[in-house]
C-alpha positions as a Python dict, from the first residue, in 0.01 Angstrom:
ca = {
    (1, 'X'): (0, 0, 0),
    (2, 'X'): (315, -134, 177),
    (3, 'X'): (363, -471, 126),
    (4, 'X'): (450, -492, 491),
    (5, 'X'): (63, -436, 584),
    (6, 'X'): (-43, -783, 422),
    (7, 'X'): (160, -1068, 566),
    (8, 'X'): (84, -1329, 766),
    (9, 'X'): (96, -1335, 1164),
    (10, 'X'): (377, -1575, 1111),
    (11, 'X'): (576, -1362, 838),
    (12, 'X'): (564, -1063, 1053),
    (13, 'X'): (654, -1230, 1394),
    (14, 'X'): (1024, -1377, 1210),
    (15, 'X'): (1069, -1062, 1074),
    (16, 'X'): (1009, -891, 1400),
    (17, 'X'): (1290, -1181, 1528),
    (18, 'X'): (1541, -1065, 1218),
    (19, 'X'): (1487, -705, 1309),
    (20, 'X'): (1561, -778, 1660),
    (21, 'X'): (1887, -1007, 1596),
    (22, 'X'): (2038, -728, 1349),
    (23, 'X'): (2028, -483, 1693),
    (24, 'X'): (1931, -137, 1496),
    (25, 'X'): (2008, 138, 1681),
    (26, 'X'): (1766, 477, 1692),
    (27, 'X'): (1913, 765, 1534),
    (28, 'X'): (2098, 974, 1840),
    (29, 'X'): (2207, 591, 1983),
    (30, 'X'): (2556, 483, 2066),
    (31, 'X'): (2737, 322, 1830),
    (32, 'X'): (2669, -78, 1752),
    (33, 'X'): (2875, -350, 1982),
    (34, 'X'): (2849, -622, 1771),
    (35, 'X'): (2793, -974, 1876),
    (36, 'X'): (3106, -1136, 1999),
    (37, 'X'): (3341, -863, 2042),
    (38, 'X'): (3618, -915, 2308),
    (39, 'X'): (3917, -742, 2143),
    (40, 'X'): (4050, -490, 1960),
    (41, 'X'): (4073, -93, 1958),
    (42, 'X'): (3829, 153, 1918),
    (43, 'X'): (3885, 434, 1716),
    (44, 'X'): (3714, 768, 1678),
    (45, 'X'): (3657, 1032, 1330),
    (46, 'X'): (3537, 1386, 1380),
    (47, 'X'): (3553, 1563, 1089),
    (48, 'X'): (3505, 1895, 1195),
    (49, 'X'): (3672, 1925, 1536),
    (50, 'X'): (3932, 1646, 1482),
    (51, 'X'): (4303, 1606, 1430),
    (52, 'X'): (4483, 1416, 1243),
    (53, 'X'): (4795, 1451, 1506),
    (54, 'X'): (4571, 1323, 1805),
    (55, 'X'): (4592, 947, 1865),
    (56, 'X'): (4247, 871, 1808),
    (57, 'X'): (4077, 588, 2076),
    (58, 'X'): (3863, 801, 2252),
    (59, 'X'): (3571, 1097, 2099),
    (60, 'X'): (3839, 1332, 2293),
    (61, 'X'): (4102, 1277, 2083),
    (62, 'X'): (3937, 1187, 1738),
    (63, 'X'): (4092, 1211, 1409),
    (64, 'X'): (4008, 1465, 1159),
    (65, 'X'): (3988, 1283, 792),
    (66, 'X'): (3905, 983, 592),
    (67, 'X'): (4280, 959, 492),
    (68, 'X'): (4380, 871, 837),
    (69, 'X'): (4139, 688, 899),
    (70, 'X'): (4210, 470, 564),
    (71, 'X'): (4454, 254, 785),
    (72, 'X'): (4509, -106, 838),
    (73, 'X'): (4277, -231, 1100),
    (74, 'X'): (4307, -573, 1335),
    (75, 'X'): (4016, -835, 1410),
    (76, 'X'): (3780, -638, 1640),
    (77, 'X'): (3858, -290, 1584),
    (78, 'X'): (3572, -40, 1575),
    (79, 'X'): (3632, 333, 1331),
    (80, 'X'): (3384, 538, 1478),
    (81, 'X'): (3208, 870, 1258),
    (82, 'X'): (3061, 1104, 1423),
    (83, 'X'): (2710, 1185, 1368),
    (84, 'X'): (2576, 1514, 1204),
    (85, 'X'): (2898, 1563, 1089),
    (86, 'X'): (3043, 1540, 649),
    (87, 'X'): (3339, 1384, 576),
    (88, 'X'): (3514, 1445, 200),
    (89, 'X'): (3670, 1206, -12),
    (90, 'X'): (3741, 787, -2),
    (91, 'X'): (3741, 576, 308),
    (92, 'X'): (3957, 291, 182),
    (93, 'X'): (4051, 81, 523),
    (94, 'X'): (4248, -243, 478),
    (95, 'X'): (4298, -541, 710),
    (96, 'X'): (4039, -792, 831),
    (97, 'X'): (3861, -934, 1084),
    (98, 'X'): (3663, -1252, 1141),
    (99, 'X'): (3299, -1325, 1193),
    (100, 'X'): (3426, -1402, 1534),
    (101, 'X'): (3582, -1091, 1558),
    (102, 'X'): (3484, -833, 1283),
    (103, 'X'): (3582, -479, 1220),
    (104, 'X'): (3331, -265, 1241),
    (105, 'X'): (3269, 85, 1087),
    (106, 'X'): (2990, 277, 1255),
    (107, 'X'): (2838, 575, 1406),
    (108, 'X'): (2844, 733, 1729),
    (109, 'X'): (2767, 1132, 1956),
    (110, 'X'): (2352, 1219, 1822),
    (111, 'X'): (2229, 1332, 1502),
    (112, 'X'): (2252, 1228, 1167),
    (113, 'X'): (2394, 950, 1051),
    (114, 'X'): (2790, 1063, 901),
    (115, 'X'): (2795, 1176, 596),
    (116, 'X'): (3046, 1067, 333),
    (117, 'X'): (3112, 1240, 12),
    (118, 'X'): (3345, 1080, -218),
    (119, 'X'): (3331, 1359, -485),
    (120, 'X'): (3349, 1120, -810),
    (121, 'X'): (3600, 835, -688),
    (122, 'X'): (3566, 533, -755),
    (123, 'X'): (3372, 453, -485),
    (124, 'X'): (3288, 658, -113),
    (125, 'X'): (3357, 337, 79),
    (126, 'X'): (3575, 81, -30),
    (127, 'X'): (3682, -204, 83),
    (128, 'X'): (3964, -457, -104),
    (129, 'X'): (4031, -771, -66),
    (130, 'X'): (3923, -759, 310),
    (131, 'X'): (3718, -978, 543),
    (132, 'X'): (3555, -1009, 846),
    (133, 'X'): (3379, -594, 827),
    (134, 'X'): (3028, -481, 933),
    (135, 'X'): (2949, -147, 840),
    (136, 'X'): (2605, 32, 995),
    (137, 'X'): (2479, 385, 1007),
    (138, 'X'): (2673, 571, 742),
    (139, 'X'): (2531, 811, 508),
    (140, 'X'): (2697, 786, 152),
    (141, 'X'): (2721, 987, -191),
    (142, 'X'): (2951, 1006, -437),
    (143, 'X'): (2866, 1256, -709),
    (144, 'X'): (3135, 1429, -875),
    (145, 'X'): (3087, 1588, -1237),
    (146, 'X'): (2867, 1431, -1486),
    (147, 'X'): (3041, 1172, -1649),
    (148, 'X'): (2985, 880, -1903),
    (149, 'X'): (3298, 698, -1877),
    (150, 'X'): (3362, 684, -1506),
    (151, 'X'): (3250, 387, -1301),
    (152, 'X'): (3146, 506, -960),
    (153, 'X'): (3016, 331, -623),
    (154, 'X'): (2907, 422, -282),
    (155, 'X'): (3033, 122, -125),
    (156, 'X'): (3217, -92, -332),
    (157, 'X'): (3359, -443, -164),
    (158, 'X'): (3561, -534, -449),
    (159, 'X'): (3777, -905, -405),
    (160, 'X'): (4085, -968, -672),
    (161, 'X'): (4213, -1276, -716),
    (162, 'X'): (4223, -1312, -323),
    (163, 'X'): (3999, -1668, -290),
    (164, 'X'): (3735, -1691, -43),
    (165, 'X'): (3624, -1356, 133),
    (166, 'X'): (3422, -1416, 460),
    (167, 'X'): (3174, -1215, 652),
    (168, 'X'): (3040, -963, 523),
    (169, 'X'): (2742, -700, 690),
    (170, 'X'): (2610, -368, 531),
    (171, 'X'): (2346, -246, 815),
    (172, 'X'): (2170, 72, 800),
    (173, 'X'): (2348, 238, 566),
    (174, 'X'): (2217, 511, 318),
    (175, 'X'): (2325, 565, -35),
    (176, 'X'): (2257, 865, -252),
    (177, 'X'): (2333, 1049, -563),
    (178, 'X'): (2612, 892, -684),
    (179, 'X'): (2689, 1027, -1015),
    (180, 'X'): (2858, 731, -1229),
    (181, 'X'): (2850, 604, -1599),
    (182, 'X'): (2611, 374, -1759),
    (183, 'X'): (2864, 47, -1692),
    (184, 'X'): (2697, -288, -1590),
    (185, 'X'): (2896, -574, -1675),
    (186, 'X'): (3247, -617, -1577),
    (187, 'X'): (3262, -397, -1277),
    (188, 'X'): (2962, -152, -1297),
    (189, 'X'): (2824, 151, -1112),
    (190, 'X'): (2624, 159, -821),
    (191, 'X'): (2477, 227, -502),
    (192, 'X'): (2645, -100, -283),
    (193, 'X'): (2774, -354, -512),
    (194, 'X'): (3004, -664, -391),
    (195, 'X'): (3254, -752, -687),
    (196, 'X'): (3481, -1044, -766),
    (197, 'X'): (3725, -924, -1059),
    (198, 'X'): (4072, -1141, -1171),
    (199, 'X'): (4153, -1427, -1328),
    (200, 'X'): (4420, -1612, -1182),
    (201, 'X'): (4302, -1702, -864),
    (202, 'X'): (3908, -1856, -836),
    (203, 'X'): (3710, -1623, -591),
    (204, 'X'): (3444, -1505, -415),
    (205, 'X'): (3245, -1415, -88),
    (206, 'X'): (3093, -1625, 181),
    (207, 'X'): (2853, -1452, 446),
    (208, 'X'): (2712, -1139, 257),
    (209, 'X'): (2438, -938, 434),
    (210, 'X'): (2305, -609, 282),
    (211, 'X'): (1997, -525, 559),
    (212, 'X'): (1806, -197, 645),
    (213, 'X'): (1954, 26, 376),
    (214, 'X'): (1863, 244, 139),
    (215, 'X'): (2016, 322, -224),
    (216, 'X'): (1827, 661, -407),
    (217, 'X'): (1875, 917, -624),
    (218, 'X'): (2167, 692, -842),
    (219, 'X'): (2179, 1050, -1060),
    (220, 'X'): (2261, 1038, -1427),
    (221, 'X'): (2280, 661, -1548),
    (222, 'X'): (2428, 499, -1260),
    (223, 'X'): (2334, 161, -1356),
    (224, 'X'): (2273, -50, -1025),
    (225, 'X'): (2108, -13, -690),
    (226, 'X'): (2253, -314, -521),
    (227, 'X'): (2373, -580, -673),
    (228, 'X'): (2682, -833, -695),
    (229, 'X'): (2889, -954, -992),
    (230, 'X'): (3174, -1207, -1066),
    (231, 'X'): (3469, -1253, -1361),
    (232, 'X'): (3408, -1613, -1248),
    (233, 'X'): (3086, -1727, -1420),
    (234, 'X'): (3173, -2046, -1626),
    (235, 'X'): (2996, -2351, -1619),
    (236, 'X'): (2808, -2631, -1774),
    (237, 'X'): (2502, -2405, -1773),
    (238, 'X'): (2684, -2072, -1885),
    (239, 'X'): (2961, -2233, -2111),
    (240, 'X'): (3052, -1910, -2218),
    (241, 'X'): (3064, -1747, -1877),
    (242, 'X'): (3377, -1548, -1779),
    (243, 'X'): (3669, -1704, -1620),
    (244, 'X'): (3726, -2081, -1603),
    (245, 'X'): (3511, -2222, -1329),
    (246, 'X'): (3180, -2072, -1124),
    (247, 'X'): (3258, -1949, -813),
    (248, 'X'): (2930, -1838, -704),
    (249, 'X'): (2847, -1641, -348),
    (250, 'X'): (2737, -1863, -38),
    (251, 'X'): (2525, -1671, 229),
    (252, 'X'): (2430, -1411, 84),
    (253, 'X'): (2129, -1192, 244),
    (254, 'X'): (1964, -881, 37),
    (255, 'X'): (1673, -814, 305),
    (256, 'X'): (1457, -488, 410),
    (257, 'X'): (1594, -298, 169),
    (258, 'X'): (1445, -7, 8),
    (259, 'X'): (1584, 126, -351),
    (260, 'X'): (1422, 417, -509),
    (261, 'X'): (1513, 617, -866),
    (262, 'X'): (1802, 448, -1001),
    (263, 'X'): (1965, 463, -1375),
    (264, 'X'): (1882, 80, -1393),
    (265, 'X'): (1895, -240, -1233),
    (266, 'X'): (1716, -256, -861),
    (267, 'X'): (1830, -535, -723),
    (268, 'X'): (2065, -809, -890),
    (269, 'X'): (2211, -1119, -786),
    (270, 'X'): (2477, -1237, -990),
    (271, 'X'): (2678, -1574, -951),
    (272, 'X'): (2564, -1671, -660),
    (273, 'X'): (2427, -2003, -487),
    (274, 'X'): (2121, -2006, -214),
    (275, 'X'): (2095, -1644, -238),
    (276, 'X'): (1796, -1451, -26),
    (277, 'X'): (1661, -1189, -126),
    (278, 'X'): (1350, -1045, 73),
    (279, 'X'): (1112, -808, 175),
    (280, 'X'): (1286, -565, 12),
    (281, 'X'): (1117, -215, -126),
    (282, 'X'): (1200, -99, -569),
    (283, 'X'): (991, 215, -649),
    (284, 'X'): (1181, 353, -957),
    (285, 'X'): (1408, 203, -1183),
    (286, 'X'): (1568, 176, -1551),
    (287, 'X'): (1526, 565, -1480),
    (288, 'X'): (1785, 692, -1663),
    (289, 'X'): (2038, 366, -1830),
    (290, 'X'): (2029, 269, -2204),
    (291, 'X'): (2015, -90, -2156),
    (292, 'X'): (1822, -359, -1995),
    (293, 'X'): (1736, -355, -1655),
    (294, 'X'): (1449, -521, -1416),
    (295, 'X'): (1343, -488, -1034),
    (296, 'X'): (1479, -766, -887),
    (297, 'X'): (1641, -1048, -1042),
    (298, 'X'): (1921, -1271, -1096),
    (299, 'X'): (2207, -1416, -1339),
    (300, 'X'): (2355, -1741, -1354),
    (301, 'X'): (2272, -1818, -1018),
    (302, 'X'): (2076, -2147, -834),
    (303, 'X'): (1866, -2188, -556),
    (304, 'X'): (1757, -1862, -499),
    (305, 'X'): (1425, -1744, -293),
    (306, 'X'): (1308, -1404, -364),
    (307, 'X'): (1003, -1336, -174),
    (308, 'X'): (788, -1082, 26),
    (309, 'X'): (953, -807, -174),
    (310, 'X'): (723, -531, -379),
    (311, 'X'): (837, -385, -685),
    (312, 'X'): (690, -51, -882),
    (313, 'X'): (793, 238, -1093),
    (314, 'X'): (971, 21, -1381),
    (315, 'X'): (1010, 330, -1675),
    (316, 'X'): (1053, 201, -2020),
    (317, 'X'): (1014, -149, -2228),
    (318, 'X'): (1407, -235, -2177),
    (319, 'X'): (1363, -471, -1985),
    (320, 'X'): (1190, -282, -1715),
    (321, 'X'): (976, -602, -1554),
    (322, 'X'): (998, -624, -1144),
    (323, 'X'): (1099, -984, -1148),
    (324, 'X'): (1301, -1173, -1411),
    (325, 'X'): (1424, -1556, -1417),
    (326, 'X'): (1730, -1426, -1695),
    (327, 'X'): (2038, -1676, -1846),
    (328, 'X'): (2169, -1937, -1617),
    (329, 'X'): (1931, -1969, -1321),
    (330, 'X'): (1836, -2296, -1190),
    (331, 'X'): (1573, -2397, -911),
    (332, 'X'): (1458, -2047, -797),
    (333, 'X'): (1203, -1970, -622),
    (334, 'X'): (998, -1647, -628),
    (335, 'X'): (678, -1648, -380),
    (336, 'X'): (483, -1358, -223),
    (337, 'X'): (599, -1102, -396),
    (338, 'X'): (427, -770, -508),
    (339, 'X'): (449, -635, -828),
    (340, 'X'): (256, -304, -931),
    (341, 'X'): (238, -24, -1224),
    (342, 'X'): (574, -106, -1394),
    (343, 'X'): (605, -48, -1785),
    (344, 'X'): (801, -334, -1862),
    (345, 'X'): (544, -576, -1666),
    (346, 'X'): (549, -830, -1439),
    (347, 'X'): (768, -1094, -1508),
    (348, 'X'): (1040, -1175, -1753),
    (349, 'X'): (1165, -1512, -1867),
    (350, 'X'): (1471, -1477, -2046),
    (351, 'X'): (1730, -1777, -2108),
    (352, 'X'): (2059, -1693, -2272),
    (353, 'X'): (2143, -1845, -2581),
    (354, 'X'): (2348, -2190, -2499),
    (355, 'X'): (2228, -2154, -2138),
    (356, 'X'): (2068, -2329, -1902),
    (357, 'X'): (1800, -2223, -1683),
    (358, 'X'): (1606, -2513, -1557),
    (359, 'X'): (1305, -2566, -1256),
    (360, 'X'): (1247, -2215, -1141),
    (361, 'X'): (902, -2153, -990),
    (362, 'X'): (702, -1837, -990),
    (363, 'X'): (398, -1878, -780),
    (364, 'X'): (155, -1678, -493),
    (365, 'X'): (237, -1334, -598),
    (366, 'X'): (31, -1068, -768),
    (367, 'X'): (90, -836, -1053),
    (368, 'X'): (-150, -570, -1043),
    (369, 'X'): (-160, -306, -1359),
    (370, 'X'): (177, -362, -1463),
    (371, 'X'): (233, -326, -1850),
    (372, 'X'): (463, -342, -2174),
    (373, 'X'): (273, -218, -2448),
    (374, 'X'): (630, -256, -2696),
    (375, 'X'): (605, -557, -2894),
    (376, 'X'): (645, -862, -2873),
    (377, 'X'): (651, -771, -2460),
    (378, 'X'): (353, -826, -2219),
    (379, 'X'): (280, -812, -1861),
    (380, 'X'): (455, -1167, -1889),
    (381, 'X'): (733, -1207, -2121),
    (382, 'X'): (870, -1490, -2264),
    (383, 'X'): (1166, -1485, -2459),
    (384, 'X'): (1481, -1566, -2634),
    (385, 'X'): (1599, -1916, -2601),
    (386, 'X'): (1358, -2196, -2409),
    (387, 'X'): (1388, -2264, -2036),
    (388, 'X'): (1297, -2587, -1912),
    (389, 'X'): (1062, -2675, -1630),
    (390, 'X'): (956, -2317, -1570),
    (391, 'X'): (605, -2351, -1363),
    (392, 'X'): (431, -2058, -1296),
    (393, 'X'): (136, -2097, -1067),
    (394, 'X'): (-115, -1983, -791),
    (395, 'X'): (-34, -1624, -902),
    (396, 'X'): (-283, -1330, -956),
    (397, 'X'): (-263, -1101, -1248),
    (398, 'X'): (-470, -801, -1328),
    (399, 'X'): (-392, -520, -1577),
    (400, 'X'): (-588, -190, -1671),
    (401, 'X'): (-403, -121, -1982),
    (402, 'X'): (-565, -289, -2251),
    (403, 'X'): (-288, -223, -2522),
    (404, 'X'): (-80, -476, -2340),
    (405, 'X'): (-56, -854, -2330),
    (406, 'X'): (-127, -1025, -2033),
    (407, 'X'): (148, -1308, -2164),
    (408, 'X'): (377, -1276, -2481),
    (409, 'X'): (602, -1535, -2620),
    (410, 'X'): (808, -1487, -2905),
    (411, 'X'): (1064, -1768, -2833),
    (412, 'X'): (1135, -2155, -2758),
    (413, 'X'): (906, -2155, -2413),
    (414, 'X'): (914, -2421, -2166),
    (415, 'X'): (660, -2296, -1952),
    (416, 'X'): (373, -2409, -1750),
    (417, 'X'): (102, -2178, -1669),
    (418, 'X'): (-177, -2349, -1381),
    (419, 'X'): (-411, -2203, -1126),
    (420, 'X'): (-346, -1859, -1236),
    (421, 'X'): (-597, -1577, -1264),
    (422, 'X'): (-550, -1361, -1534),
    (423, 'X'): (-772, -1005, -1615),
    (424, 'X'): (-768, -804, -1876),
    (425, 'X'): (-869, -398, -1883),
    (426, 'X'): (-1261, -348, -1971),
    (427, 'X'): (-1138, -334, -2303),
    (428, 'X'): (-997, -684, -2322),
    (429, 'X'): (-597, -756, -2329),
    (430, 'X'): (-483, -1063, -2551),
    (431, 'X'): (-258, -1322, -2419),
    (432, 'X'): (-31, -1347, -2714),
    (433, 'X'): (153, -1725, -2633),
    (434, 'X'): (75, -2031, -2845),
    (435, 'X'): (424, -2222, -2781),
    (436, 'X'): (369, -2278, -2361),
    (437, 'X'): (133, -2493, -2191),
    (438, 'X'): (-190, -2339, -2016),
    (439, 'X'): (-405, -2556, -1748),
    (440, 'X'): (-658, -2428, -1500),
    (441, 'X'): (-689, -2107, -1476),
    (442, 'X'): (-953, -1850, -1514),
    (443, 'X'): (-961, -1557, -1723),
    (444, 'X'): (-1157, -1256, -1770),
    (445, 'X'): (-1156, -1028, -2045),
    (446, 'X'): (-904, -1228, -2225),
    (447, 'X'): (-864, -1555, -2350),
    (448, 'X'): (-653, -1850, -2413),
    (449, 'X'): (-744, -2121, -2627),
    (450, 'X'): (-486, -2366, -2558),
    (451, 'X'): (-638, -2382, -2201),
    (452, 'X'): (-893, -2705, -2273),
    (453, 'X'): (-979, -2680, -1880),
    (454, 'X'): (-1023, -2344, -1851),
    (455, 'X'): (-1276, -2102, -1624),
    (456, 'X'): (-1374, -1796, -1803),
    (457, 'X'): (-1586, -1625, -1530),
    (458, 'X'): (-1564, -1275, -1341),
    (459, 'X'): (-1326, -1416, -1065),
    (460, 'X'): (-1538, -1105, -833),
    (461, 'X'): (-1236, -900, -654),
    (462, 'X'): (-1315, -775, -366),
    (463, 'X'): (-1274, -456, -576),
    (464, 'X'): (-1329, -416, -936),
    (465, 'X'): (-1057, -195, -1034),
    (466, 'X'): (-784, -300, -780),
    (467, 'X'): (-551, -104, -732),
    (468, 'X'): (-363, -260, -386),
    (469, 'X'): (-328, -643, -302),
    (470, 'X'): (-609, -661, -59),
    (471, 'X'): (-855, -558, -376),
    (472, 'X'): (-781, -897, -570),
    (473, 'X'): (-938, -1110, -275),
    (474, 'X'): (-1194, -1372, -353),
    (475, 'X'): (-1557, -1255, -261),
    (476, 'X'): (-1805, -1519, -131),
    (477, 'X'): (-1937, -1698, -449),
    (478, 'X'): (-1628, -1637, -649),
    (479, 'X'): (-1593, -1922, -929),
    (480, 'X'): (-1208, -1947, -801),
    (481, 'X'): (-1272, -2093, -474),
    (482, 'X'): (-1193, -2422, -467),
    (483, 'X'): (-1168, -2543, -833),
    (484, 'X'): (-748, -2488, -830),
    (485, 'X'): (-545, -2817, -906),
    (486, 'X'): (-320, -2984, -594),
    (487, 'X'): (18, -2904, -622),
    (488, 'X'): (284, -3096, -385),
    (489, 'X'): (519, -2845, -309),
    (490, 'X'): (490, -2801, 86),
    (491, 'X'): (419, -2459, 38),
    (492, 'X'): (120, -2464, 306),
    (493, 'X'): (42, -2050, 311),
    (494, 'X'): (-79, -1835, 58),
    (495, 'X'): (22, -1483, -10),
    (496, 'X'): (-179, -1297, 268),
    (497, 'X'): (-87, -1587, 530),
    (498, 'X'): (-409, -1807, 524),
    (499, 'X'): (-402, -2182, 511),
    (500, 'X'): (-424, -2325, 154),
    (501, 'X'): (-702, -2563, 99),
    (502, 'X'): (-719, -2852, -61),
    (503, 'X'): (-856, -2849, -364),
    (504, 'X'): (-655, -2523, -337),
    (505, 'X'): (-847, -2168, -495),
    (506, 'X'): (-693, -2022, -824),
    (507, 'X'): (-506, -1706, -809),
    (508, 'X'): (-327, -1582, -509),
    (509, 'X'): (-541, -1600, -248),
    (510, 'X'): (-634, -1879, -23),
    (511, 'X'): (-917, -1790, 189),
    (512, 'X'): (-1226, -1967, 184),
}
């Protein structure tokens, strides 16, 4: 079920108001305006019926190729693709514009979006040490022959040693099969990834959105969906970090995305600062990549909000969880989220050795029969070196595997489990933790001793073998109503939108 179909009146109505302010166009529309714009050329691309000898500001005398259209452009300039029509190799543009005054890459005629192929470079789309661009309504792959040593993008916005980089908008743009190399970390491969690379002058980007786009089909081992990364990462709470100070990204907006199939990662946020990242749409990931990946989740980054997103499809036990709290990450926040039928679980905590990663909260979302049946993993993992302050709470987890632990910890912990639910399969599925502190919640089929104020009770789901959010409702009578601890944390709404009581219920939903 779409996680779109269960949010409150008051979810829907400001994401109704983002849609609305982001101006989306229908498929055979004109191309985008842009708020703002008072200046600057338009430009047109045709790459069947165009020529590179025509002059190119009106449809009538359009150029022909990406090469001449790879040209410096000035603050309001528009390069206009037109639709139903494939264009070969790299679009590579430089100049910039200003938030003011961006340059803007889009579509225009009917049809399909425009289709770019960048036929194994680098990257399709890329953009260097530019500011000030909005892209929308491009259609992107990059395949290329099979390869494992090539790094390779669909859009890349790569900054070098340039300082701060400002305004930033990806919009309704589609990325498949891009054919790339199993590279994360420095500069990996990808679907639309915003790197910072250098080392002798601090930077990074201020005003990132990535909106109403898709990345699928990353073929081969293409490690990322979207993601970000930064060769500045050091700090007091990543001493070992790359570069010599944090310069993480301001502004930054990952929202209504949809990533499907990719060699790894889903979604990653990396070096960044008040990040948000939301309803947002992972079926299918760590497909293909020999390393760790997750869903959604971040590095080395504080103040983050992931919510309203749903995550499924997670293949394998490396790492393979929807949501992870990983090395680094202070004070975030992840709330309403769904989480369903991955391999590697639910929910990974993960500190890096001589890290920090300090006062996160996990609380109102629901994990419904995810699993990690590898040793010493669970539907909940907690590992490597301790975090501090970690609460996890209000949250609803149900699994049908029974050869998996509902919670494993096989490290330092840190964490504070209250007003959960937790279910096992009919056969019973251990919670394998005797290191982090348990208070308050109710379990069924499994057990935790170390819980002296625990409810072990059928917790009597609206459905007994759920299998979609709205199943894991409290039924009148339910031993969870009403016996959950106060928390102060002004969150007033629960997962579904209703009003949460005081004494609050355990598990994720509030209704009474």
């Amino acid at each position: 079920m779409s996680i779109s179909l269960i949010r409150s009146k008051a979810a829907v109505t400001a994401l109704a108001a983002a849609v609305s302010v982001t101006g989306l166009l229908p498929a055979a529309a004109s191309a985008h305006e842009g708020p703002g714009r008072t200046s600057g050329t338009t430009y047109y691309v045709d790459c069947l019926r165009g020529s590179d000898q025509a002059s190119g500001p009106n449809s009538g005398t359009a150029w022909r190729t990406l090469t001449k259209a790879s040209r410096a452009y000035e603050p309001g300039d528009r390069l206009l693709l037109r639709r139903g029509r494939t264009c070969t190799g790299v679009l590579a543009p430089t100049g910039s514009g200003t938030a003011a005054e961006p340059i803007s890459i889009d579509a225009y005629g009917k049809g399909a979006k425009p289709h770019i192929e960048g036929g194994g470079a680098r990257a399709a789309v890329y953009l260097f040490n530019v500011e000030g661009w909005e892209l929308r309504n491009l259609d992107i792959s990059n395949a290329g022959a099979h390869t494992t040593t090539d790094r390779r993008a669909g859009l890349l916005v790569r900054l070098t040693d340039h300082g701060v980089g400002s305004h930033y908008v990806v919009d309704g743009v589609d990325v498949h099969d891009v054919n790339g190399a199993d590279f994360k970390d420095p500069d990996p491969s990808g679907g639309i990834l915003f790197s910072v690379t250098g080392s002798a002058v601090p930077t990074r980007f201020d005003g990132v959105r990535i909106e109403d786009s898709t990345v699928r089909r990353t073929v081969r081992t293409v490690r990322t969906g979207i993601g970000t990364s930064s060769s500045w990462g050091r700090r007091v709470e990543h001493p070992n970090g790359p570069g010599t100070s944090w310069e993480a990204i301001t502004g930054l907006r990952i929202q209504r995305n949809k990533v499907y199939d990719v060699g790894g990662d889903g979604i990653v946020v990396q070096t960044a600062k008040g990040a948000l990242v939301e309803h947002n749409y992972v079926n299918g990931f760590n497909m293909r990549s020999a390393g760790y990946n997750a869903g959604i989740w971040g590095w080395n980054s504080d103040d983050a909000l992931y919510q309203y997103n749903e995550v499924t499809g997670g293949h394998g036990t490396l790492d393979s969880m929807a949501y992870d709290i990983d090395g680094g990450n202070n004070r975030n926040v992840y709330q309403y989220n769904y989480s369903h039928d991955n391999e590697g679980g639910f929910l990974l905590i993960c500190n890096g050795a001589g890290m920090t990663t300090d006062g996160n909260r996990v609380r109102h979302n629901i994990s419904i029969n995810d699993r990690n049946t590898m040793s010493p993993y669970g539907v909940i993992s907690v590992v490597r070196a301790a975090t501090t302050d970690t609460r996890i709470y209000g949250n609803t987890i149900v699994t049908d595997e029974a050869n998996t632990a509902l919670v494993s910890d096989n490290g330092p912990t840190g964490v504070t489990f209250r007003n959960n639910i937790f279910v096992g399969a009919s056969g019973g599925s251990p919670i394998n933790d005797t290191r982090s502190v348990y208070e308050n919640n109710l379990y069924w089929r499994t057990a935790q001793p170390l819980d002296t104020t625990a409810l072990t009770a059928d917790p009597l789901f609206a459905s007994a073998s759920p299998t979609a959010p709205r199943d894991v409702r409290l039924r009148a009578g339910s031993p969870a109503l009403g016996t959950g601890i106060p928390v102060a944390d002004g969150i007033t709404r629960d997962y579904f939108g209703n009003r949460i009581p005081t004494p609050p219920n355990l598990g994720a939903d509030q209704d009474r």
